[in-house]
mmCIF entry with sequence, helices, sheets and N, C-alpha, C, O atoms, coordinates in Angstrom:
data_MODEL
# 
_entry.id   MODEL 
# 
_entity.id                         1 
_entity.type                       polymer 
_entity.pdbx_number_of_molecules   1 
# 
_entity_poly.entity_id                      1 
_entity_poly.type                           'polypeptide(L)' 
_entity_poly.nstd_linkage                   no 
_entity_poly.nstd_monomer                   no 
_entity_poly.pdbx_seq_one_letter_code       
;(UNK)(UNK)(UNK)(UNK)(UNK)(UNK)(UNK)(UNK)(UNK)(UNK)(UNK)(UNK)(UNK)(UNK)(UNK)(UNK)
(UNK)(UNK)(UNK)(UNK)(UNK)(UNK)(UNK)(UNK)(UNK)(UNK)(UNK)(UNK)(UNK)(UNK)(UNK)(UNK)
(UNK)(UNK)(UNK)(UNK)(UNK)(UNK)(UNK)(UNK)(UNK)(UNK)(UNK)(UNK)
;
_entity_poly.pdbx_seq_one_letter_code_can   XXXXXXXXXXXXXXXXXXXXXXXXXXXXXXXXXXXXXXXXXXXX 
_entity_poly.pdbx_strand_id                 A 
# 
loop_
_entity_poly_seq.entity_id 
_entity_poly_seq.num 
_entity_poly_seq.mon_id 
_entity_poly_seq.hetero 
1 1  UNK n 
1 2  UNK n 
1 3  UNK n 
1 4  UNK n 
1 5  UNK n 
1 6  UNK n 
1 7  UNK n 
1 8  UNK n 
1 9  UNK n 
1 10 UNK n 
1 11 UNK n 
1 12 UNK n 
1 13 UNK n 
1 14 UNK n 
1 15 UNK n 
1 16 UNK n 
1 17 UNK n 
1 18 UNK n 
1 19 UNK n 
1 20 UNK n 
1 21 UNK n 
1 22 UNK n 
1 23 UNK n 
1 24 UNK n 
1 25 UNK n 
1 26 UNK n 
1 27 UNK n 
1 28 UNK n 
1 29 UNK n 
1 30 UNK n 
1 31 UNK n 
1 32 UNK n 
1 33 UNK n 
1 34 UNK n 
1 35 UNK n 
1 36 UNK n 
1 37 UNK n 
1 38 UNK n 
1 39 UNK n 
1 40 UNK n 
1 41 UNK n 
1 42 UNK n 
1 43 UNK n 
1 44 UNK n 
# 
_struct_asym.id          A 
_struct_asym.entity_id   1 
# 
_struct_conf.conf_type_id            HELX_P 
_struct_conf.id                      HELX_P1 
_struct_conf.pdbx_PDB_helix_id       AA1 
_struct_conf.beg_label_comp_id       UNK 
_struct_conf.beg_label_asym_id       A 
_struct_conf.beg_label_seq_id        29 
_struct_conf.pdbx_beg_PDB_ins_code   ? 
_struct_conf.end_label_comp_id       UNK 
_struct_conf.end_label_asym_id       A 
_struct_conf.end_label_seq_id        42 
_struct_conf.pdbx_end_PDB_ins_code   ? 
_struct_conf.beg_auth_comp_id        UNK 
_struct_conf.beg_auth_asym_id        A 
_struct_conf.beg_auth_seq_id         29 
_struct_conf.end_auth_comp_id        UNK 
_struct_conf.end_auth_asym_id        A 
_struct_conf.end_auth_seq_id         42 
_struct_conf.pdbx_PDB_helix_class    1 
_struct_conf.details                 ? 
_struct_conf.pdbx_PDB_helix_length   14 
# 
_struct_conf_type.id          HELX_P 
_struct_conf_type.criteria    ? 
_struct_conf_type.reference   ? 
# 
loop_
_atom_site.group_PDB 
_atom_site.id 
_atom_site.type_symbol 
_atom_site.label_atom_id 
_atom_site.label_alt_id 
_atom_site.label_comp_id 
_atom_site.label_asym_id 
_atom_site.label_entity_id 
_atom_site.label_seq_id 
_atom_site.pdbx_PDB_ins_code 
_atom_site.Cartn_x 
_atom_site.Cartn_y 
_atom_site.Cartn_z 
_atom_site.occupancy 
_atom_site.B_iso_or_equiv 
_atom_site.pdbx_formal_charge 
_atom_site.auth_seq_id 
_atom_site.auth_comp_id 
_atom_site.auth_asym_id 
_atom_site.auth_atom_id 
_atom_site.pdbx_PDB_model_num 
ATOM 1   N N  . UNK A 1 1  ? 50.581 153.982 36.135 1.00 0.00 ? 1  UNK A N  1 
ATOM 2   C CA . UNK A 1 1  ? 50.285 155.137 36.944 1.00 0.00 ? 1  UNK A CA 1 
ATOM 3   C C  . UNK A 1 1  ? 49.974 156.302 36.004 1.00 0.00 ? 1  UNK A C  1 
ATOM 4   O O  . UNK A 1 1  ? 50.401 156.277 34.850 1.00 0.00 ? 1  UNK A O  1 
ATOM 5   N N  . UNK A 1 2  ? 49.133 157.476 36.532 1.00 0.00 ? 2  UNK A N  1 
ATOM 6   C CA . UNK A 1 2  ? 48.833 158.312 35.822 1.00 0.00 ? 2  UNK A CA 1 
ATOM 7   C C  . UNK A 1 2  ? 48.718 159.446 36.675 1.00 0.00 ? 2  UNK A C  1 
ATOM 8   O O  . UNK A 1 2  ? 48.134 159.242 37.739 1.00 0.00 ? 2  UNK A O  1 
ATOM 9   N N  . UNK A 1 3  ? 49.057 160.365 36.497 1.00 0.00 ? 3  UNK A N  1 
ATOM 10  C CA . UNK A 1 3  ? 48.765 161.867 37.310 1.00 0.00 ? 3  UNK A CA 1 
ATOM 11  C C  . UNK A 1 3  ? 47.374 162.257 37.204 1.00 0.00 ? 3  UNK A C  1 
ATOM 12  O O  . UNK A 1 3  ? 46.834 162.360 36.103 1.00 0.00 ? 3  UNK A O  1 
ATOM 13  N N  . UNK A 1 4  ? 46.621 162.532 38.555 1.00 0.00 ? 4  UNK A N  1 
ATOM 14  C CA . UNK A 1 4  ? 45.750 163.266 38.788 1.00 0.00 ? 4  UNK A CA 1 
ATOM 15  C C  . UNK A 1 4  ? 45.236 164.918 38.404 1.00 0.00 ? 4  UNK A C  1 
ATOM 16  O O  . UNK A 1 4  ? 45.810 165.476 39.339 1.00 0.00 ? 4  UNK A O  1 
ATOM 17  N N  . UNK A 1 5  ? 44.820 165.594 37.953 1.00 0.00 ? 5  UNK A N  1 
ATOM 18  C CA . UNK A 1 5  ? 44.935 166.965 37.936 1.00 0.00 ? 5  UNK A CA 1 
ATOM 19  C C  . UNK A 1 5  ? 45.259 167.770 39.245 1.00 0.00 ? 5  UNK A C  1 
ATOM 20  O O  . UNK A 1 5  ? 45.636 168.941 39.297 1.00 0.00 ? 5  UNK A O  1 
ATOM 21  N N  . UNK A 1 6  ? 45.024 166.854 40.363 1.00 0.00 ? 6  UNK A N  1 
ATOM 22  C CA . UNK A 1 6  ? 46.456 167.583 41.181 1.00 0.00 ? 6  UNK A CA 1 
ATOM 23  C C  . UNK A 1 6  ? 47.557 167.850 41.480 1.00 0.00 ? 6  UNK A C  1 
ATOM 24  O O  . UNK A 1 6  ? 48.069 168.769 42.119 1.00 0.00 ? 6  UNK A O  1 
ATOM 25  N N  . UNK A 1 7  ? 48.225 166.244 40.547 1.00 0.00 ? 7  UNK A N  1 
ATOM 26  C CA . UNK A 1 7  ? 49.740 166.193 40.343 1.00 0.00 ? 7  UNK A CA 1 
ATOM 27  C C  . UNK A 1 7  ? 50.193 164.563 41.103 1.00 0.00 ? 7  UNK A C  1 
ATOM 28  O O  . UNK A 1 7  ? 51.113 163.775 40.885 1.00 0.00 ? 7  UNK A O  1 
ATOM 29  N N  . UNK A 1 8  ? 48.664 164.574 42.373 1.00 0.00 ? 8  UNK A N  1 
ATOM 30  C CA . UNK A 1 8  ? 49.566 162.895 42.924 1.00 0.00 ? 8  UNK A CA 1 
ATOM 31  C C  . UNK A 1 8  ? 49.213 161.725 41.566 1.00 0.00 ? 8  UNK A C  1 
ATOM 32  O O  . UNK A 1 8  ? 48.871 161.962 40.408 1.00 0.00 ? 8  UNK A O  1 
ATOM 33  N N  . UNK A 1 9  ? 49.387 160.793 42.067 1.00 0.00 ? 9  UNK A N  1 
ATOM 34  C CA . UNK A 1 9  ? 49.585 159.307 41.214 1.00 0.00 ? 9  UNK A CA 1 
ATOM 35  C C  . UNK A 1 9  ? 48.507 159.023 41.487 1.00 0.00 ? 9  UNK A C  1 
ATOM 36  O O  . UNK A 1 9  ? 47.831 159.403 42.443 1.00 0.00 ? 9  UNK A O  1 
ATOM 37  N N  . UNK A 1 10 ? 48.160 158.057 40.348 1.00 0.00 ? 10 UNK A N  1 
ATOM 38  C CA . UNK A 1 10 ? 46.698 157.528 40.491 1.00 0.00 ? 10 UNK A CA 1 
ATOM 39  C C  . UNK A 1 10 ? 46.968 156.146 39.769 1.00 0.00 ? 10 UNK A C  1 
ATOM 40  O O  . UNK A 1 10 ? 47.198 156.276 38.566 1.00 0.00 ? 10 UNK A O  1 
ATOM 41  N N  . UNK A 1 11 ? 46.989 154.730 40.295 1.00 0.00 ? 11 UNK A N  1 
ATOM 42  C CA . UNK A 1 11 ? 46.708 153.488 39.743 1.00 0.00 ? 11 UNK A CA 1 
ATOM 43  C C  . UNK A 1 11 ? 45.982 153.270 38.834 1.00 0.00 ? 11 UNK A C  1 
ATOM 44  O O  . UNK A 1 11 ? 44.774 153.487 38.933 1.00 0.00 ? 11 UNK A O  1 
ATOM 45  N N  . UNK A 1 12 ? 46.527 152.799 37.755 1.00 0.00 ? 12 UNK A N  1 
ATOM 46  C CA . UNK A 1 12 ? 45.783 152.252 36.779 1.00 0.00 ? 12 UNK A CA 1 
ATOM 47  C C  . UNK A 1 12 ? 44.805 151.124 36.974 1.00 0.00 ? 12 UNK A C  1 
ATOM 48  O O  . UNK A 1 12 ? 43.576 151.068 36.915 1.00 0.00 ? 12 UNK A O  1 
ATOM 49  N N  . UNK A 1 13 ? 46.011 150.001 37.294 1.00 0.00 ? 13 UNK A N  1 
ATOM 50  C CA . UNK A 1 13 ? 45.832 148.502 36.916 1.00 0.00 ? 13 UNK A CA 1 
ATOM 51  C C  . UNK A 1 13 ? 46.661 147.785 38.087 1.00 0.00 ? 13 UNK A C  1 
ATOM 52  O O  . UNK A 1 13 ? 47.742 148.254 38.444 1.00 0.00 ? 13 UNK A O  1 
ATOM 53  N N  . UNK A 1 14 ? 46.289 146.995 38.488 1.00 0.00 ? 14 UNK A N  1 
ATOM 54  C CA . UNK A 1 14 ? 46.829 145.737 39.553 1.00 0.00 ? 14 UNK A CA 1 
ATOM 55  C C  . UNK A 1 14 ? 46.982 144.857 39.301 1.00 0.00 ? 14 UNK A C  1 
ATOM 56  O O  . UNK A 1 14 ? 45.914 144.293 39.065 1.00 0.00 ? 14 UNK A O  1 
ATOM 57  N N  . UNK A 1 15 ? 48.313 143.881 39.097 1.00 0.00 ? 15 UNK A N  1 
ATOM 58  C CA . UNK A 1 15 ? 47.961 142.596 38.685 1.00 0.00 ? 15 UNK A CA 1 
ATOM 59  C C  . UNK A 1 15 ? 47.245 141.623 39.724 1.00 0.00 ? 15 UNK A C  1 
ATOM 60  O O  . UNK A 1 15 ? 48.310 141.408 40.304 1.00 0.00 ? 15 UNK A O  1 
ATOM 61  N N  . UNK A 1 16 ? 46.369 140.880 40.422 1.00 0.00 ? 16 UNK A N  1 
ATOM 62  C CA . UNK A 1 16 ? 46.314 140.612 41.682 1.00 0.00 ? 16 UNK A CA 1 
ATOM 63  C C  . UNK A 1 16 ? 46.409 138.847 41.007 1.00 0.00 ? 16 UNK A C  1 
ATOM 64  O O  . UNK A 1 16 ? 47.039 138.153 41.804 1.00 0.00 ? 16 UNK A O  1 
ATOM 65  N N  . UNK A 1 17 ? 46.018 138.194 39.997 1.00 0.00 ? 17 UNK A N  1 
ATOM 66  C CA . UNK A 1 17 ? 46.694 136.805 39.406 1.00 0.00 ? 17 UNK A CA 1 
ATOM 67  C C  . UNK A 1 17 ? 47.821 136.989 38.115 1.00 0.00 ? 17 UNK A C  1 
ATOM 68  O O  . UNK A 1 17 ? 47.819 137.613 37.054 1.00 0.00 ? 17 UNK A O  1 
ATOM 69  N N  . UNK A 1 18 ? 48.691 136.166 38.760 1.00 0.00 ? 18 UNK A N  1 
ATOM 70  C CA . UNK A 1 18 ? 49.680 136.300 37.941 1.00 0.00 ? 18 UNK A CA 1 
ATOM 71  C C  . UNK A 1 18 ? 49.550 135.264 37.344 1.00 0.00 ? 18 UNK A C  1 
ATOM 72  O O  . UNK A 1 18 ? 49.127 134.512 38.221 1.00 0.00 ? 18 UNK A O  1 
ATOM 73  N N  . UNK A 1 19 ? 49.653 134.478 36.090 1.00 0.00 ? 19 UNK A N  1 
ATOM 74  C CA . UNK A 1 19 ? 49.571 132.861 35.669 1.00 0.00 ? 19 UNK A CA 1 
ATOM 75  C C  . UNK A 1 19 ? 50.949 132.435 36.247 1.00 0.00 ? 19 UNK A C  1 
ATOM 76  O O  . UNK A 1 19 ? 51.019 131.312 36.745 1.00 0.00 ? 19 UNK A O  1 
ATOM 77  N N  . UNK A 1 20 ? 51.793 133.043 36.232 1.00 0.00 ? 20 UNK A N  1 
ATOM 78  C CA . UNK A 1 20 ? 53.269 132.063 36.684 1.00 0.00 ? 20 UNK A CA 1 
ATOM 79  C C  . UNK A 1 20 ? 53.089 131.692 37.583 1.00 0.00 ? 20 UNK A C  1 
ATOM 80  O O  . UNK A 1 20 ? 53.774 130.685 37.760 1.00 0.00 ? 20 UNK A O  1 
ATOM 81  N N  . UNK A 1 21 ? 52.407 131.959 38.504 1.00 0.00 ? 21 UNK A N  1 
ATOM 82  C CA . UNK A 1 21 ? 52.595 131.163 40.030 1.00 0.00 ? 21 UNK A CA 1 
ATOM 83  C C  . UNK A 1 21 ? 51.202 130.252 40.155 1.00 0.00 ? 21 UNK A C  1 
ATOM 84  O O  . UNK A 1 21 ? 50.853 129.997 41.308 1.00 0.00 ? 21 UNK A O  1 
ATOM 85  N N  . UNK A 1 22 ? 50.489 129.808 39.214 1.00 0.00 ? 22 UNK A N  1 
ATOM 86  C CA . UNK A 1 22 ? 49.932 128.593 39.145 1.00 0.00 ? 22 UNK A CA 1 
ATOM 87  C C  . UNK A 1 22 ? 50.603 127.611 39.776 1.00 0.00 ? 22 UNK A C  1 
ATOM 88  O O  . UNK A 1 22 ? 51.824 127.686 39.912 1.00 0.00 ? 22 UNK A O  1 
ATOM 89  N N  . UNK A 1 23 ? 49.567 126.104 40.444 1.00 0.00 ? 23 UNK A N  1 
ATOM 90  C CA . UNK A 1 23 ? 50.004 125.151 41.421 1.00 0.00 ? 23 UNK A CA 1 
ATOM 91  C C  . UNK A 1 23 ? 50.557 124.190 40.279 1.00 0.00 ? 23 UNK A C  1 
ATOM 92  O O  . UNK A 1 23 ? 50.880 123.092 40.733 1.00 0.00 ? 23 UNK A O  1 
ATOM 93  N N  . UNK A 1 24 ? 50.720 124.313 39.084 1.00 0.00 ? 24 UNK A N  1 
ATOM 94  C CA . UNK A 1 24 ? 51.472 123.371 38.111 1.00 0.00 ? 24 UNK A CA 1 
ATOM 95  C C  . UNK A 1 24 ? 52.923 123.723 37.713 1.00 0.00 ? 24 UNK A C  1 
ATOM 96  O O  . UNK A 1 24 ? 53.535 123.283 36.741 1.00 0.00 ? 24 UNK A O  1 
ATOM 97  N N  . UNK A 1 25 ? 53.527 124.933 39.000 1.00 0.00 ? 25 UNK A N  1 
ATOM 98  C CA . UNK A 1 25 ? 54.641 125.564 38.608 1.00 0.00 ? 25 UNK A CA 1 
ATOM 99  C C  . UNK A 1 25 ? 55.740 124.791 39.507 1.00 0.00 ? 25 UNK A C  1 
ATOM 100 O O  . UNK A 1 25 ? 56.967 124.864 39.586 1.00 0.00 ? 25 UNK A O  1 
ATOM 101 N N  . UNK A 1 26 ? 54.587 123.890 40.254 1.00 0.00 ? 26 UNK A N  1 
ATOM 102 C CA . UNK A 1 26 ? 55.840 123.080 41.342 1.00 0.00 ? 26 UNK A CA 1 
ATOM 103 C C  . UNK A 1 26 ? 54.375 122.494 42.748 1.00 0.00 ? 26 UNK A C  1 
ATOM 104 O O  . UNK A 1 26 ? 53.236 122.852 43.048 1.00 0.00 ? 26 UNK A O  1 
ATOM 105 N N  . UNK A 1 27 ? 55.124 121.709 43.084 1.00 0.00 ? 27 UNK A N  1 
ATOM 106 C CA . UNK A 1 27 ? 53.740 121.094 43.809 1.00 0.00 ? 27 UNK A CA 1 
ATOM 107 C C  . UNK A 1 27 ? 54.062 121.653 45.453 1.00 0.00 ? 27 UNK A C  1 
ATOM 108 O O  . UNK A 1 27 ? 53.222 121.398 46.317 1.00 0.00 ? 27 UNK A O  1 
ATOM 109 N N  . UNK A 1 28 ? 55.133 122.308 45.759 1.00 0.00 ? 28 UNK A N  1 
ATOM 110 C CA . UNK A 1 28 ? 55.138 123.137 46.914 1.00 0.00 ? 28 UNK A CA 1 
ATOM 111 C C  . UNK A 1 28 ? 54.651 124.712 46.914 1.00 0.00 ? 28 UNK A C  1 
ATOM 112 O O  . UNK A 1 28 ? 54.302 125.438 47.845 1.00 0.00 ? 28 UNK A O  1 
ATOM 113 N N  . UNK A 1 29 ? 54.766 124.945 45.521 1.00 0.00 ? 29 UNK A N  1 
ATOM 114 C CA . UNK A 1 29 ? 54.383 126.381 45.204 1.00 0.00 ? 29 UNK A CA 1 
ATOM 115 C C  . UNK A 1 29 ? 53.717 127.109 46.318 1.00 0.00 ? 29 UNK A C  1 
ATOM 116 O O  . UNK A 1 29 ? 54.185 128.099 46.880 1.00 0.00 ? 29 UNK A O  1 
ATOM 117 N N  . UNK A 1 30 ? 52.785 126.633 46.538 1.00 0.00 ? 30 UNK A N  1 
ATOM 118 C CA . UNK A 1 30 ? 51.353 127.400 47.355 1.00 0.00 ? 30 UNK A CA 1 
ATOM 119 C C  . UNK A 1 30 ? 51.947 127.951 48.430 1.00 0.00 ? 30 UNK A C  1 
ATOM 120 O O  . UNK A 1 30 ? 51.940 129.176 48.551 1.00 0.00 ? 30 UNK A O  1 
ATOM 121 N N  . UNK A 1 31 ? 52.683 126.961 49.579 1.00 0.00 ? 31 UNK A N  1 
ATOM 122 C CA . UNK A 1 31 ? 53.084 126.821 50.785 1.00 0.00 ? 31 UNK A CA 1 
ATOM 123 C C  . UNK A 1 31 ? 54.482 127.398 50.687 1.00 0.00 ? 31 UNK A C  1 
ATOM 124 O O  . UNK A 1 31 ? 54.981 127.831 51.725 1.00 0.00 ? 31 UNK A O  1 
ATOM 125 N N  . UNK A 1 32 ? 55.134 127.451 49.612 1.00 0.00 ? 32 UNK A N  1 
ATOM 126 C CA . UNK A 1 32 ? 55.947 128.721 49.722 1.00 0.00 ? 32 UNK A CA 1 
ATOM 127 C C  . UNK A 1 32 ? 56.210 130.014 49.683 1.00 0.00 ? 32 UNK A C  1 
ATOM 128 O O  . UNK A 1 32 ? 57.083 130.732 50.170 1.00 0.00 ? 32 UNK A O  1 
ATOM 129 N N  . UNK A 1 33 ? 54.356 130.328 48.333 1.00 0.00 ? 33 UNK A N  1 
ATOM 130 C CA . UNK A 1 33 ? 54.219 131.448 48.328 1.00 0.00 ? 33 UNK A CA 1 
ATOM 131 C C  . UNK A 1 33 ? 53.778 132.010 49.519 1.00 0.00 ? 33 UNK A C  1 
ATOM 132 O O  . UNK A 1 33 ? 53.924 133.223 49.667 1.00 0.00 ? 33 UNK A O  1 
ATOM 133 N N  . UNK A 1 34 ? 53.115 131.152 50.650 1.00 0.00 ? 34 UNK A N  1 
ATOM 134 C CA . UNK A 1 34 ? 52.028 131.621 51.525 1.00 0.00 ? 34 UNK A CA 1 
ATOM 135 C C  . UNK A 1 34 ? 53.099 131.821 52.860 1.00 0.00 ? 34 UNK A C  1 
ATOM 136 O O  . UNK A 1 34 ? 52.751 132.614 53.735 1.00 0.00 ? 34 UNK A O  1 
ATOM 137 N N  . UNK A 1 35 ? 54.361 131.113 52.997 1.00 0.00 ? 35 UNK A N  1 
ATOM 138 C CA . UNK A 1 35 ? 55.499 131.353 53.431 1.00 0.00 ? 35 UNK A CA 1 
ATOM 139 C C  . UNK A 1 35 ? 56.068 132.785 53.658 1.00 0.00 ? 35 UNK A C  1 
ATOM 140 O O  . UNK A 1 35 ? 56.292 133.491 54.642 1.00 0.00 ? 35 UNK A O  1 
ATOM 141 N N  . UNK A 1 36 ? 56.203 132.900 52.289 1.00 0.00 ? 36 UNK A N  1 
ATOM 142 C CA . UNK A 1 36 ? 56.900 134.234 52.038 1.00 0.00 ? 36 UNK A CA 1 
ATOM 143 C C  . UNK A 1 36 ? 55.962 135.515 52.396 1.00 0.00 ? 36 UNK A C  1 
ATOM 144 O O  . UNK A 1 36 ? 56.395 136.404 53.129 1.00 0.00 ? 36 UNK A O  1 
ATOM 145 N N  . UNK A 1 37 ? 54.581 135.565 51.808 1.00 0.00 ? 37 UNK A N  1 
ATOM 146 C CA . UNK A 1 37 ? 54.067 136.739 52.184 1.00 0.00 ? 37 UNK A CA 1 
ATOM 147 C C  . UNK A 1 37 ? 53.514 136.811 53.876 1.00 0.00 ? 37 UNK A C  1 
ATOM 148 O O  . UNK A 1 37 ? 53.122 137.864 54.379 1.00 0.00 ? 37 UNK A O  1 
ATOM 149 N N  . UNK A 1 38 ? 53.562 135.643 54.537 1.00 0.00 ? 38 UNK A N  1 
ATOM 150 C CA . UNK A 1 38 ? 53.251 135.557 55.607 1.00 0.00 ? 38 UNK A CA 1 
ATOM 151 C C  . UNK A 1 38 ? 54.703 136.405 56.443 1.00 0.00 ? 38 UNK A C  1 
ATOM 152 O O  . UNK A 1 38 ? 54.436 137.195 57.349 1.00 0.00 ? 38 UNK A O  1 
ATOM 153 N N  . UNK A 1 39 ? 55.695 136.242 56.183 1.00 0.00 ? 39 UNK A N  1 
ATOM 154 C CA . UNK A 1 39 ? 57.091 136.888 56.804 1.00 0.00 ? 39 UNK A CA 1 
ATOM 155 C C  . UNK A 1 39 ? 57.581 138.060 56.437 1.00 0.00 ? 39 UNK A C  1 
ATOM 156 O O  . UNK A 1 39 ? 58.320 138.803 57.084 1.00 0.00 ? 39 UNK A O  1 
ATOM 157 N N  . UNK A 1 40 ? 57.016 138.242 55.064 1.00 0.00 ? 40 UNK A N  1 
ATOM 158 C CA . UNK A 1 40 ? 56.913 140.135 54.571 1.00 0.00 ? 40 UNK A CA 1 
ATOM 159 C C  . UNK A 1 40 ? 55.672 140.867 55.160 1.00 0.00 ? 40 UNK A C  1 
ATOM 160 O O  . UNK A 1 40 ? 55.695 142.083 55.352 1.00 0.00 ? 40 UNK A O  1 
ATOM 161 N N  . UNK A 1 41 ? 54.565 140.078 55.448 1.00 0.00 ? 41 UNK A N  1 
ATOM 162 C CA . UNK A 1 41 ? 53.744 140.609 56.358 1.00 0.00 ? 41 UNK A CA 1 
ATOM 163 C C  . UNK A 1 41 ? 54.088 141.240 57.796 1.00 0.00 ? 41 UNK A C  1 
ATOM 164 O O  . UNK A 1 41 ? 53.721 142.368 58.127 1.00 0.00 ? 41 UNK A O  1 
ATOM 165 N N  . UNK A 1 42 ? 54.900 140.300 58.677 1.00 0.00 ? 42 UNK A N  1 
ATOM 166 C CA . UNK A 1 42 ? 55.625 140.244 60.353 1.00 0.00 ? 42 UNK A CA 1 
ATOM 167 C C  . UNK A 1 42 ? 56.214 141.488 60.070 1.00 0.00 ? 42 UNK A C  1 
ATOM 168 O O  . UNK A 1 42 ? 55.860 142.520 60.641 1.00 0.00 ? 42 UNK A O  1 
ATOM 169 N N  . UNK A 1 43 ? 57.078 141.444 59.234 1.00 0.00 ? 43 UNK A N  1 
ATOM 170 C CA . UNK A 1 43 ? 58.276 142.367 58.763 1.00 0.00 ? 43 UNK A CA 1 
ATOM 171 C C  . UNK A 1 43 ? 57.836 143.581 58.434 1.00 0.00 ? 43 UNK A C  1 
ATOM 172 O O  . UNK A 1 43 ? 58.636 144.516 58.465 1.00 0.00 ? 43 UNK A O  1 
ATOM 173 N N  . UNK A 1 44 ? 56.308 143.825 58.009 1.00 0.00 ? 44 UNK A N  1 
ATOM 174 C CA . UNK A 1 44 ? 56.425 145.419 57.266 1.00 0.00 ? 44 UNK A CA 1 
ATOM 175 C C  . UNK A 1 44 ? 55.449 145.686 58.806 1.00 0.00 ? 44 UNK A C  1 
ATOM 176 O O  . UNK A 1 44 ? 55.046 146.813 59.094 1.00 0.00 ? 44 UNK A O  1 
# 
């Protein structure tokens, strides 16, 4: 993050691939990740 010359926050960088959660990290991986953000989705 970095300050704007107005003072709010301004994003740098996003990670949007992470290598750890590659499908060689476990062969359910996918369907758990897709699990989880599917129920933090309902939820927010």
């Amino acid at each position: 993050m970095l300050r704007h010359p107005d003072g709010s926050l301004l994003l740098m960088e996003l990670e949007l691939i992470e290598p750890y959660l590659y499908p060689e990290q476990g062969a359910r991986l996918g369907r758990l990740i897709a699990k989880a953000v599917k129920a933090r989705l309902k939820a927010a």
